[in-house]
Each structure stands twice: as structure tokens, then as C-alpha cells.
C-alpha positions in Angstrom: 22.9 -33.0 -81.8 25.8 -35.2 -82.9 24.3 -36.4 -86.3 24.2 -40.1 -85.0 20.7 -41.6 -86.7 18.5 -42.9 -84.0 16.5 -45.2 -85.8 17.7 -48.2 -86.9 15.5 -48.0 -90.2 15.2 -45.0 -92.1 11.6 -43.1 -92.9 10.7 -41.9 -96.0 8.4 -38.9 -96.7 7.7 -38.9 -100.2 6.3 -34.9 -101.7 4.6 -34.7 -104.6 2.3 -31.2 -106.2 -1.0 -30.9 -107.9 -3.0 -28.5 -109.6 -0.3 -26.1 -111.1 3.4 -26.6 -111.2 5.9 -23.7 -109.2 3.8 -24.1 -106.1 7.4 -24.8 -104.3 7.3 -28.3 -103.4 11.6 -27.8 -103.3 10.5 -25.0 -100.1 8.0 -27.4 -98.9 10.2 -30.5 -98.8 13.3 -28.4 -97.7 11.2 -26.5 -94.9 10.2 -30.6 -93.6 14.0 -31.1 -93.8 14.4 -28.2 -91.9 12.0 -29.2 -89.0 13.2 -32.7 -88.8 16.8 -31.3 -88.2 15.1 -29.1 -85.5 13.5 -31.8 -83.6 17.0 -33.0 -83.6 16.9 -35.9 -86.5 19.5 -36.8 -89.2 17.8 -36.2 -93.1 18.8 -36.8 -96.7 16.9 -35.4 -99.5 16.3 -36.4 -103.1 14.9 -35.1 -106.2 13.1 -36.6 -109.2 12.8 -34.7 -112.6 10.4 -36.0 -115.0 12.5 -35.0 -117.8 14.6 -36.7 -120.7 17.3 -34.4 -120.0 20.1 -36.5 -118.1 20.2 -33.3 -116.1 19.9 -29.5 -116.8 23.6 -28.7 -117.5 22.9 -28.3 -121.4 19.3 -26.9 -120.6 19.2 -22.8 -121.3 18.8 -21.1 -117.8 15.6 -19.8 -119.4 13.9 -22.9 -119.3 15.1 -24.7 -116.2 16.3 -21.8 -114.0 20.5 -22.1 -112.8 22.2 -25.6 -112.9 23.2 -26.2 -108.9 26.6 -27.9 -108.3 27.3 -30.0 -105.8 30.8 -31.1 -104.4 30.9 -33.8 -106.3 30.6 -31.8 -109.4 26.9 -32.9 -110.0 24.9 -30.9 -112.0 21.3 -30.7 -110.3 18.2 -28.8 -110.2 17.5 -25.7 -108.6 15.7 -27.0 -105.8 18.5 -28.6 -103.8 20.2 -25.3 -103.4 17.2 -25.0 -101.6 17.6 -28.4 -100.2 21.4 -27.0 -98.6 20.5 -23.4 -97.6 17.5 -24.9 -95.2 19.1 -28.2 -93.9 22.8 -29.1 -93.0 22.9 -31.8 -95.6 25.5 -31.2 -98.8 23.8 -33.1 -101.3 25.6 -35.0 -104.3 24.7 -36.3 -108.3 22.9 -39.4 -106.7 20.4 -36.3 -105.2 19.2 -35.3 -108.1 17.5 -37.8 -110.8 15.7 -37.4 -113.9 14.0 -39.9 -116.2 16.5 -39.6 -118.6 19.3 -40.2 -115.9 17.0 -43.6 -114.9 16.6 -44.8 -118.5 20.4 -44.6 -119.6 21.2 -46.1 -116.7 18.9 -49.1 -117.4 19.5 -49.0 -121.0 23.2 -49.1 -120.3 22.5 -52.5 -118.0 20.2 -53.9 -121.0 22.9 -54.1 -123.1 25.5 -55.4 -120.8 23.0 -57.9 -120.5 22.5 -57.4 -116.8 19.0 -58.6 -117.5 19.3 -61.7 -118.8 17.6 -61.6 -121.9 14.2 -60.7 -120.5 12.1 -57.6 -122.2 12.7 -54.5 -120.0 10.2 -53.1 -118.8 8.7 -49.9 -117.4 7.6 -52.2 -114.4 9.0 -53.7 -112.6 12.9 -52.1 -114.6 12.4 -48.7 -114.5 10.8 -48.5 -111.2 12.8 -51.0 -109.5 15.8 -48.4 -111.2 14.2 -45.5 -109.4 13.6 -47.4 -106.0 17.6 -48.2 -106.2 18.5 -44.7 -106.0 16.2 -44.1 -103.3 17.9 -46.8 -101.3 21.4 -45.6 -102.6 21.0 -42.2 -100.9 19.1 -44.0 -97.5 22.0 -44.7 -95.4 23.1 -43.5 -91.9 20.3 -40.6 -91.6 16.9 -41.0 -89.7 14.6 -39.4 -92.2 14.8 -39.5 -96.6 12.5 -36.9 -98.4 12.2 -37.6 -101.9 10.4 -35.0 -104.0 8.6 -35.8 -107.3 8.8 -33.0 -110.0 5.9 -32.2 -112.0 2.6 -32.2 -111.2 0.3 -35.2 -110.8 -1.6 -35.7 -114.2 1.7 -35.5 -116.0 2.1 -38.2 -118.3 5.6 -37.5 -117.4 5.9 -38.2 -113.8 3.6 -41.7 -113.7 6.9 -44.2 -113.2 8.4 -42.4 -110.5 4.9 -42.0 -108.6 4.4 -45.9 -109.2 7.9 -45.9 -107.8 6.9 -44.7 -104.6 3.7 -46.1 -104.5 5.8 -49.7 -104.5 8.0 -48.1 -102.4 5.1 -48.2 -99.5 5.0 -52.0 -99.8 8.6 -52.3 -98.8 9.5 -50.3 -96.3 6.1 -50.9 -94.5 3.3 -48.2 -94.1 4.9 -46.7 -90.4 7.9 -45.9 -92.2 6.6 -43.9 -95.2 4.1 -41.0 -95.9 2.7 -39.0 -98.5 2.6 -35.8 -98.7 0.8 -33.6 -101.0 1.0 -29.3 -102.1 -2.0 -28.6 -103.7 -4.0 -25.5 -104.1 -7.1 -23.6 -102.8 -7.0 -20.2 -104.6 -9.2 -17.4 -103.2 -11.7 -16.8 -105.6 -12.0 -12.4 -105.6 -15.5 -12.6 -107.8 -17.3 -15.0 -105.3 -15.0 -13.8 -102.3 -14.5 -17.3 -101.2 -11.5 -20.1 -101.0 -12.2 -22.5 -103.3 -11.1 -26.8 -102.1 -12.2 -28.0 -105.6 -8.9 -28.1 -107.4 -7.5 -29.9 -104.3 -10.0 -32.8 -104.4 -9.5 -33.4 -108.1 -5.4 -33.1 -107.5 -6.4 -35.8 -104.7 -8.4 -37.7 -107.0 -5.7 -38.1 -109.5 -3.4 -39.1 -106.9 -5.6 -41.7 -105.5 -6.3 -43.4 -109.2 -3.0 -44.3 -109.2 -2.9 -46.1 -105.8 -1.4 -43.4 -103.8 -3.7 -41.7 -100.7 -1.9 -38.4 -99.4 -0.8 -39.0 -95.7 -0.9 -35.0 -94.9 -2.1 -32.3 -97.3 -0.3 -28.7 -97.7 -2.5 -26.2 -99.1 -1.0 -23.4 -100.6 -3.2 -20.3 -99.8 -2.7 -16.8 -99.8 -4.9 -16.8 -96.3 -5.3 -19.3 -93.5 -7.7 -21.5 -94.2 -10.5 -22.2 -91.3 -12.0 -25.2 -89.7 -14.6 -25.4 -92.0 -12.3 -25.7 -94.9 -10.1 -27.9 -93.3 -12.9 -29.9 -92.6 -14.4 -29.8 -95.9 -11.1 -30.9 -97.2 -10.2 -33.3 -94.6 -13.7 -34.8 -95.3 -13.7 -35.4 -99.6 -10.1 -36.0 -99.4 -10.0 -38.8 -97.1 -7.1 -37.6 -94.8 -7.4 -36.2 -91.3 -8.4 -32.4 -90.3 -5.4 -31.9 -88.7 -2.9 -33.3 -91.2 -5.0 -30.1 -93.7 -1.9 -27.8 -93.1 -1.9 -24.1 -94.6 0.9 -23.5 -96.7 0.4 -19.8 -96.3 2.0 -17.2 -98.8 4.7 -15.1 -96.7 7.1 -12.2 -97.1 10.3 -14.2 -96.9 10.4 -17.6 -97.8 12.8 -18.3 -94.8 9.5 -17.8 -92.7 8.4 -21.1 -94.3 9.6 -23.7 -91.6 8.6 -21.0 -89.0 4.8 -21.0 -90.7 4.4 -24.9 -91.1 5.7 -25.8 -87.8 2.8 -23.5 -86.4 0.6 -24.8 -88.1 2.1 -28.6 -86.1 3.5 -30.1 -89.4 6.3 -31.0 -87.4 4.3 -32.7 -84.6 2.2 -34.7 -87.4 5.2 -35.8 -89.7 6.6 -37.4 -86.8 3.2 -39.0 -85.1 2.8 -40.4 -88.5 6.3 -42.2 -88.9 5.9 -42.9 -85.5 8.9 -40.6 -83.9 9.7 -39.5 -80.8 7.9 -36.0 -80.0 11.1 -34.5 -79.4 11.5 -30.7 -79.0 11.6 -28.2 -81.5 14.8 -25.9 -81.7 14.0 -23.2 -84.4 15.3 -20.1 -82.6 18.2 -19.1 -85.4 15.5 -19.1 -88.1 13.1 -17.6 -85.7 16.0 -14.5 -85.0 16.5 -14.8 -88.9 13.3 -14.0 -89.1 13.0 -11.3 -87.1 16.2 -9.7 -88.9 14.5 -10.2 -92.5 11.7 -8.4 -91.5 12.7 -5.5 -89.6 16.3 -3.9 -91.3 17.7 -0.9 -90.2 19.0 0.3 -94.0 19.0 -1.1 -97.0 21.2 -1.1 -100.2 20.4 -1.8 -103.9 22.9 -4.0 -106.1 23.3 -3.8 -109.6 23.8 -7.4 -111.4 24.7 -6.7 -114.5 23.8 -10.4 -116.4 23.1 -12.2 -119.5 19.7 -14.0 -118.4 17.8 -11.3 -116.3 14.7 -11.6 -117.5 14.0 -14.7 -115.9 15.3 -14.7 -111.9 15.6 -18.5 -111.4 18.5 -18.2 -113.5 20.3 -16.6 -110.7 18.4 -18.5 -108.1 21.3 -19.2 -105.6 23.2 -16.0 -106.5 20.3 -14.0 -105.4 19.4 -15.7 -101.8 23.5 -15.5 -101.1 23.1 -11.7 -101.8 20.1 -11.4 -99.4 21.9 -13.7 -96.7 25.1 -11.0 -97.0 22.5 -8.8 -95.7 21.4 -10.4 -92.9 24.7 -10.0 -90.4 24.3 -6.4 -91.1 20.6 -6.3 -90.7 20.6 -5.0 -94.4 18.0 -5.3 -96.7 19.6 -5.7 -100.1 17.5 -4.6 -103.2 18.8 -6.1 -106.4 18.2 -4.1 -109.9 18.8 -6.2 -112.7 20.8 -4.8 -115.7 21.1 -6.8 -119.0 25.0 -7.1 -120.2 24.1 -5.9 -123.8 22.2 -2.8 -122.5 25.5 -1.3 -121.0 26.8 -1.7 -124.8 24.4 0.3 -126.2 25.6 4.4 -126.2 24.1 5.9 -122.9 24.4 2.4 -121.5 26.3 3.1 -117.8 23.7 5.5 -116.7 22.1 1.9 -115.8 24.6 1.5 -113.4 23.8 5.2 -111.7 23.2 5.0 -107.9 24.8 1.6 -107.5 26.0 0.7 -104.2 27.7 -2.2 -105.3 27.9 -4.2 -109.0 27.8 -7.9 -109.6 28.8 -9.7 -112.6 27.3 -13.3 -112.3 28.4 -16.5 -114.5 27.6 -17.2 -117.6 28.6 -18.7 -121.4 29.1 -17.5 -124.8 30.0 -14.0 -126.3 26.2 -12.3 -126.0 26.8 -9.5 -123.6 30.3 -10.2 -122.9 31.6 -6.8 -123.8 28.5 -4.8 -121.2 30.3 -7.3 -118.7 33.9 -5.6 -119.4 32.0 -2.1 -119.2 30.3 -2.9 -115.3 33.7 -4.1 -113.8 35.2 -0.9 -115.9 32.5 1.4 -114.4 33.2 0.0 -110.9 36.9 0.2 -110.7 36.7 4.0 -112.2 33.8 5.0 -109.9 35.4 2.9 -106.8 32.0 1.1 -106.5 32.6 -2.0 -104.9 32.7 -5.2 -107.2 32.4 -9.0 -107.0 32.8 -10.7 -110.3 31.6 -14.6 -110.1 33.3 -16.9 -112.7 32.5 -14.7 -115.8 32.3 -11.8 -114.3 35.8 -13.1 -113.2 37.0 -13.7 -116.7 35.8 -10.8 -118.0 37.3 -8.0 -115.5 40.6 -9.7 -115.6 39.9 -8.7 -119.6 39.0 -5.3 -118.7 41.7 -4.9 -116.5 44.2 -6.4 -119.1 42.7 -4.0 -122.0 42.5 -0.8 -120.2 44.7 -0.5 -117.3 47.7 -3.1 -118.4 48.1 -1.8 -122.2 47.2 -5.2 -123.8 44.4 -3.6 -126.5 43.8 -7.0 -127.8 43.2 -8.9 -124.7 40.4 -11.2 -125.2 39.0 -14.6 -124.2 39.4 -17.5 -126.7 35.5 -18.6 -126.1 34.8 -15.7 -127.5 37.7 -14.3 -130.0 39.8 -17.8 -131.2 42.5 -15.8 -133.0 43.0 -13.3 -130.5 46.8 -12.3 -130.0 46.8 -11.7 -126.2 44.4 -14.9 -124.5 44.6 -14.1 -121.3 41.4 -16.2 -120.6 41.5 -19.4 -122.6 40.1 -22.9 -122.7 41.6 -25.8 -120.0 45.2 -26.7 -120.5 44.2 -30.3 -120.0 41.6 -30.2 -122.5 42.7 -27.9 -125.5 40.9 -29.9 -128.4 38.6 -30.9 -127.2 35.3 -29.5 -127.8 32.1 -31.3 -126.7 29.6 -30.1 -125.0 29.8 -32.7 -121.7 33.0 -33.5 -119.7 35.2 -30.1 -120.8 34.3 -28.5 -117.5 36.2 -28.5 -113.9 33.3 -29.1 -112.0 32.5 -29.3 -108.6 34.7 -28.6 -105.5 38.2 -27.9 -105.8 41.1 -26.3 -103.1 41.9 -23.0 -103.3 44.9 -21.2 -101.4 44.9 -17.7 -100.7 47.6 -15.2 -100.5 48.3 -13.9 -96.3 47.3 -10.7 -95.7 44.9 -10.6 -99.0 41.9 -9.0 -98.8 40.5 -12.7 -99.9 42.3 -14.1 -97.2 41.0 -11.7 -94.2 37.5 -12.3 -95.3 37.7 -16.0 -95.2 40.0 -16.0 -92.1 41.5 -18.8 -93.3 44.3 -20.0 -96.0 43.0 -23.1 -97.8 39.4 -22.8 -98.8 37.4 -25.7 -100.8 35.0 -23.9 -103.7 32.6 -25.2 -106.4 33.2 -24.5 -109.8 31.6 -24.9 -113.3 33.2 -23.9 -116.5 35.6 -24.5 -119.3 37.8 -21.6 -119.5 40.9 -20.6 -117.4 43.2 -17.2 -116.6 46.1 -17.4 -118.6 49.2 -17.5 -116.0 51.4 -15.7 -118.5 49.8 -12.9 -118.2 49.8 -12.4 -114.3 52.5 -10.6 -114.2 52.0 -8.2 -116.7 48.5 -7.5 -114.6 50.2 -7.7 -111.2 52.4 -4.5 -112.1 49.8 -2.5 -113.1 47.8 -3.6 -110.1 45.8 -6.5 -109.8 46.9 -8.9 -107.3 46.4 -12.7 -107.6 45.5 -13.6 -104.3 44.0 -17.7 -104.7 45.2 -20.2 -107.1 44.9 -23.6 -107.0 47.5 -25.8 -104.3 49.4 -26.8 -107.5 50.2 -23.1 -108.8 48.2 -24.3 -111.8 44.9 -22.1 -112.1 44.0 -18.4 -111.1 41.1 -18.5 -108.8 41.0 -15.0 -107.4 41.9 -11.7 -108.4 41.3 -8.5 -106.4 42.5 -4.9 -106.2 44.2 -3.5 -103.4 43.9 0.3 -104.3 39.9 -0.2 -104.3 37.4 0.2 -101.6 36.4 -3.7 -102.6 37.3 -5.0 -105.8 37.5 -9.2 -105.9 36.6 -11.6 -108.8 37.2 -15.5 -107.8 36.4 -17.9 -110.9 34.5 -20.2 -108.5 30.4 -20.0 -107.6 30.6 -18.8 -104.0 26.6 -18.6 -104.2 26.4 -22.4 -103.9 27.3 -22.7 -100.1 25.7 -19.8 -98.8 23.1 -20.3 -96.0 20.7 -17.9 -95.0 21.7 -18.6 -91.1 25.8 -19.2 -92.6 26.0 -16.2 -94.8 29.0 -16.6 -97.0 32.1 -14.8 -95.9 32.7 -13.0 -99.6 28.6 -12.2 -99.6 29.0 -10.6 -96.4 31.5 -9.1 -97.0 30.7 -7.3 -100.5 27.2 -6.4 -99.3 28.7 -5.1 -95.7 31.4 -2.7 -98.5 28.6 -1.7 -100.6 27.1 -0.4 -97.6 29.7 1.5 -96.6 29.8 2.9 -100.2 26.4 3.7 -99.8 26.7 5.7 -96.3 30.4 7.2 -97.0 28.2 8.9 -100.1 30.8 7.4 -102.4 33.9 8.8 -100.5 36.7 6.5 -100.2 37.4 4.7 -96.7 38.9 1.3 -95.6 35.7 -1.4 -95.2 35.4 -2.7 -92.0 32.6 -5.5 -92.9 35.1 -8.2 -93.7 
């Protein structure tokens, strides 16, 4: 498969939810990306949020899950992490797209006075805005998926679904389809699946001039051919284009699930595509791996916004992709930062195999950070601090090991004495909320013969990054003579990027997301590697020994 598109015009399958929101249209739409690439075809993807956000990166994680980054330093929703982990695309800022994003954009035209005077509109200004991005992203691949957010009904979501319904009348009905997730719950009382929701979802759709192409129906059962039939029937679509969007175990069965149920074979008779064959065998092996481990291993993330798991949505796949090389299940306890402040705190951290301080903002929990990377480098429990948890064990390190009592971060303690983290050279001063941030991909070089260095196999690496604050260089050396080795900086010399231990079993912080290019099938190399140490921890019964799963 050399990537080359082989149609001259691109398709575009447009997937949009009903009933209830979080029935994973992002898995849906990824798992159809997933296929295409299967059957051998070039795909994009795009998402539209229905929100006045211009995106989530001031949102708390509470509400909106983690902020994805993209290369280009966008700052997208959630669900094109899942878009990369499933396809071989690396999606950008024109992937992701919210109302707000649409409206400043045509707001900012209005006053140039791009429009010549004339009263902007909802139609045709703001839907002629979102077809433009559509196109923008439609280049040199043989299939778009665009993916509404929301659920039909929203008030929200009406000018991006008029959007696409326009969007029919220009590209031409073979080079577009619709494709609805609804639901047909399984009603225990009456012990009987239940297509009602899904014909009023349908309904709602079809008041607004779109008709569903192909329905998925998200079921905790496969449905029958009487259901499909009475479905096919008051929904107006065809039996077989009724697909069950069965619940699963892992949700890297999804493309394996859809594509036995023919999605794949319908998608393309519908955009009129060659029936070319399907190549699924890696996810089918991954598959197989997930489901039948020979050990398993429980992390400890030790975080500031456990209580909702979306806000760690890419750190926890990349943790359960470290485990597949190994054929290791890994079990993740979540530990709240603050809890390890409290007295009898690091008895949470009892029986880890491995500890994981995530990223994060603000002082809240800051100093149960300090006390996870402390517990780990005392009890030589392997650790992988991630931006944050960078920051912070470089603090930890400075405080307790180096002699500098008053080491602190500035985002946290402005009049500190000793900053060995503090805000962006560049930007000292400046203080709002948006553009203070090195975002997106940068180089990073690593040290020869650094434990960073062996697990990457290579010298110059490219990372994504999101935050404002730095590691001080001035106090490197203080830190490297007590220990801690600086092992990736930035090609310039300029910024700190990794720090690591050489003394410990696995001890590595990096101040970069590592999380954001992991793949379930590509496993990231620092992943692997921690999970593949922590298992060793956990079969040495906590005796000391060099790691071999680097």
C-alpha cells in the first residue's frame, strides 16, 4: 500500500449519533477509518464540536476529558487520539472544529469586510464556513470521515448537520453517505431489545433533510433478522446496511466486530469502491493478545483528575499498548495527588509495580506528586513521570537528594529562592491564558548510551508537548552530581526534556506527552518499556536487577 489515492475525487462518509451522547461515534468513525486503510484506501478524518469553546484547551478535563495535541500544536478533542491510534493518519488543528472555531472565523471575515456588506448569515455563511474546512482537509486521500458531535435534537449541532446535508448536493449522492449510531437497549423487565429510540433518532434526522445511508446500532447483543428487519423497514434504509455495533471487551475488537458484521463491504458498495480485500490480520493478532495474557501488572497513577478517566484518555490506552509486546495485561489503580499528602497517605502506593505521574496544571496535589516520584526512587519502583510528573520529580529530586530545601516551581511558589522549574524564558511576563504554551511537536536529542536513548534506538526524536513551564538549566548541575542525568534537551541546548536515573531499576521523567503517538499495533518505545520494567519489578519480587524490556 503506497498511500497513492486511487480516486480522482474524494468520498465522504459523514457520522452522526442519536438517542444518548457517549455512544462512541469517535470508535465508530475511527474503526470505518480503520477498515478503509484495510481494504487498502488513503483516509482523512475530521471532527465537529457543537461548542462555543474555540477548542477545549481552557475547558477543565472534568468536563471535556484530556485536550489531544497534534504536531502542529493543535489543541483537539479526545476523539482524534482515537482517530491516530486506529488509522495511520496524524491529524492537525484544521481536524478538529468547533462552532466557536467556525464563528470567529466568520466573524473575523465580517469585519474585514470579506462579505461585502451583505447580512451574515447562519445560511448560507456559517455553513458555507463549515463546508470550507471539509474541503480544506479533502486533498490527496480517497476517503474523508467527518464526525458530528452531539446528538441529533441538539439545538447545538443544527448548522453543521445542514452543512452536510448541503454537502450531499455537491459532491453528488455516489460520493457521500450517512451514517448513523443510534441505540436499541435491551429492555431486562420485558426481556426484549427495544428499535423505538432508533426510529425517533431516525425521525429527527430525516426532519432535517438528512436520510441515514447505513445504521450502527449499539447493542449489548446481536441483534437478529427480525430486528434488523423491523428497523430496516420504519427506518427506510436497507436490512443489510442495520449493522450491530456490539458492546466488546476491548475496544480494539471494534474494526474486527463491524467488519464481520460487512460494514466494510457496504461502505464501499455504497461510495461505489472497488471490493478490494480486507487486510486486518495485526488487529486480528492484537486481538488475540488482549484477550488471552500470560501475567498481568497493576500501575499506580498518582493524578490530579482521577475521578473522571477521560481525562487521562490517551495516557491510559498508551499504558495498555506497553502491555501488549509483552502479552501483559496492565491494571491501572488510580491514586489522587492530594491523598498521598494526607498522613498514612503512601500506603496507597503499596503493591505498586510501577508509578506514573501524568500532566497536569496548578498547585492542587502538587506536593502528593513530589511524594509518588519520592516513594518510587526510595522503594526502586520503577517510574515514568509525564510533563508534571516531570517537573515535579526534578523538585523532589532537587529537595531531597541534592540539598536545595527550597526548591520549588514558580507556577506554584513565585518567590521561591531555588526555581528550578519556572515559566518560558521567551515568555516571562507574560501571563494569559492562550499562546504561553510550547505546543505541539518539537526535536529532542538524547544523550548515547542513555537509558532514553537505548529505548528509542535512536538519537533525535520528535515529541508533542503542552505546557508553560520549563527546567531551570542552572540547576543541572547541581542535580547531575547527586545523580540525575539529563539525558534529552532540545537541538539548541535550550530546554530539559528528559531526566532519568542511572542507579534505578527504571527511573525516566521526559517533559513531553509520549501518550499522544502511541498505537495499540505501535506501542510506544518509553510505554513498552516502563510497563516491560514494572514487570520485571513485579516478578524479581522487588529485588534489584538490570531491565531487559527496553
Amino acid at each position: 500500500m503506497d498511500g497513492t489515492p486511487k480516486t480522482s475525487t474524494p468520498k465522504y462518509i459523514f457520522i452522526t449519533g442519536g438517542v444518548v451522547s457517549s455512544l462512541g461515534k469517535g470508535l465508530a468513525a475511527a474503526s470505518i477509518g480503520c477498515l478503509l486503510e484495510g481494504h487498502g484506501y488513503t483516509v482523512t478524518m475530521q471532527k465537529f464540536d457543537p461548542y462555543i469553546n474555540v477548542d477545549p484547551g481552557t475547558m477543565s478535563p472534568y468536563q471535556h476529558g484530556e485536550v489531544f495535541v497534534t504536531d502542529d500544536g493543535g489543541e483537539t478533542d479526545l476523539d482524534l487520539g482515537h482517530y491516530e491510534r486506529f488509522t495511520n493518519i496524524i491529524t492537525t488543528k484544521s481536524s478538529n472544529w468547533t462552532t466557536g472555531k467556525i464563528y470567529q472565523s466568520v466573524i473575523q471575515k465580517e469585519r474585514r469586510g470579506d462579505y461585502l456588506g451583505r447580512t451574515v448569515q447562519v445560511i448560507p455563511h456559517i455553513t458555507n464556513e463549515i463546508k470550507d474546512a471539509i474541503r480544506a482537509v479533502s486533498n490527496g486521500v480517497d476517503v474523508v470521515l467527518v464526525e458530528i458531535g452531539g446528538t441529533v435534537g441538539d439545538i447545538e449541532s443544527l448548522p453543521f448537520l445542514e452543512a452536510i446535508r448541503q454537502f450531499r448536493q455537491d459532491v453528488g449522492r455516489d460520493n457521500s453517505l450517512y451514517v448513523h449510531l443510534t441505540l436499541v437497549p435491551f429492555i431486562g423487565a420485558a426481556g426484549e431489545l427495544k428499535t423505538k429510540p432508533t426510529q425517533h433518532s431516525v425521525r429527527d434526522l430525516r426532519s432535517i433533510g438528512i436520510q441515514p445511508d447505513i445504521l450502527l446500532c449499539r447493542t449489548d447483543r446481536f441483534l437478529d433478522s427480525d430486528i434488523k428487519r423491523k428497523i430496516a423497514l420504519f427506518c427506510d434504509v436497507d436490512e443489510e446496511a442495520v449493522i450491530t455495533a456490539k458492546d466488546v471487551s476491548t475496544i480494539y475488537e471494534v474494526p474486527v466486530v463491524l467488519a464481520g458484521e460487512g460494514l466494510d463491504r457496504i461502505v464501499l458498495k455504497y461510495l461505489h469502491l472497488p471490493q478490494t480485500e480486507l487486510h486486518m490480520q495485526p488487529w486480528e493478532d492484537l486481538v488475540n493478545r488482549i484477550k488471552h495474557p500470560v501475567d498481568e501488572i497493576t500501575i499506580h497513577v498518582v493524578g490530579k483528575y482521577v475521578g473522571y478517566e477521560d481525562s487521562y484518555k490517551s495516557l491510559n490506552e498508551a499504558l495498555y499498548h506497553g502491555g501488549f509486546p509483552h502479552r501483559v495485561k496492565v491494571n491501572i489503580k488510580w491514586v489522587e495527588a492530594e491523598a498521598l499528602e494526607e498522613p498514612d497517605g503512601r500506603a496507597l502506593l503499596d503493591g505498586a509495580d510501577g508509578i506514573l505521574v501524568p500532566g497536569g496544571f496548578g498547585n492542587r496535589g502538587t506536593r502528593g506528586m513530589m511524594i509518588a516520584a519520592q516513594v518510587a526512587r526510595e522503594r526502586l519502583i520503577p517510574y515514568f513521570g509525564i510533563c508534571y510528573g516531570f517537573q515535579w520529580a526534578t523538585v523532589e529530586y532537587a529537595r531531597n537528594v541534592a540539598g536545595l530545601a527550597d526548591a520549588d516551581s514558580t507556577e506554584c511558589n513565585a518567590e521561591t529562592s531555588t526555581k528550578v522549574i519556572y515559566k518560558l524564558r521567551d515568555l516571562l511576563g507574560v501571563d494569559d491564558l492562550g499562546g504561553t504554551m510550547r505546543l505541539g511537536s518539537y526535536a529532542c536529542e538524547l544523550t548515547p548510551g542513555s537509558l532514553a536513548q537505548r529505548v528509542y534506538g535512536a538519537t533525535l526524536i520528535h515529541e508533542r508537548h503542552r505546557h508553560r513551564y520549563e527546567f531551570n538549566c542552572l540547576y543541572e548541575r547541581t542535580l547531575s552530581e547527586h545523580g540525575l542525568k539529563i539525558s534529552g534537551r532540545s537541538p539548541d541546548g535550550k530546554f530539559v526534556e528528559i531526566a532519568e536515573m542511572p542507579g534505578h531499576p527504571w527511573y525516566m521523567a521526559v517533559q513531553f506527552h509520549p501518550e499522544f503517538k502511541s498505537k495499540p499495533t505501535r506501542p510506544h518505545p518509553l510505554f513498552a518499556a516502563f510497563v516491560g520494567a514494572a514487570w520485571e519489578h513485579k516478578t524479581a519480587n522487588g529485588l534489584v536487577g538490570q531491565v531487559s524490556h527496553v
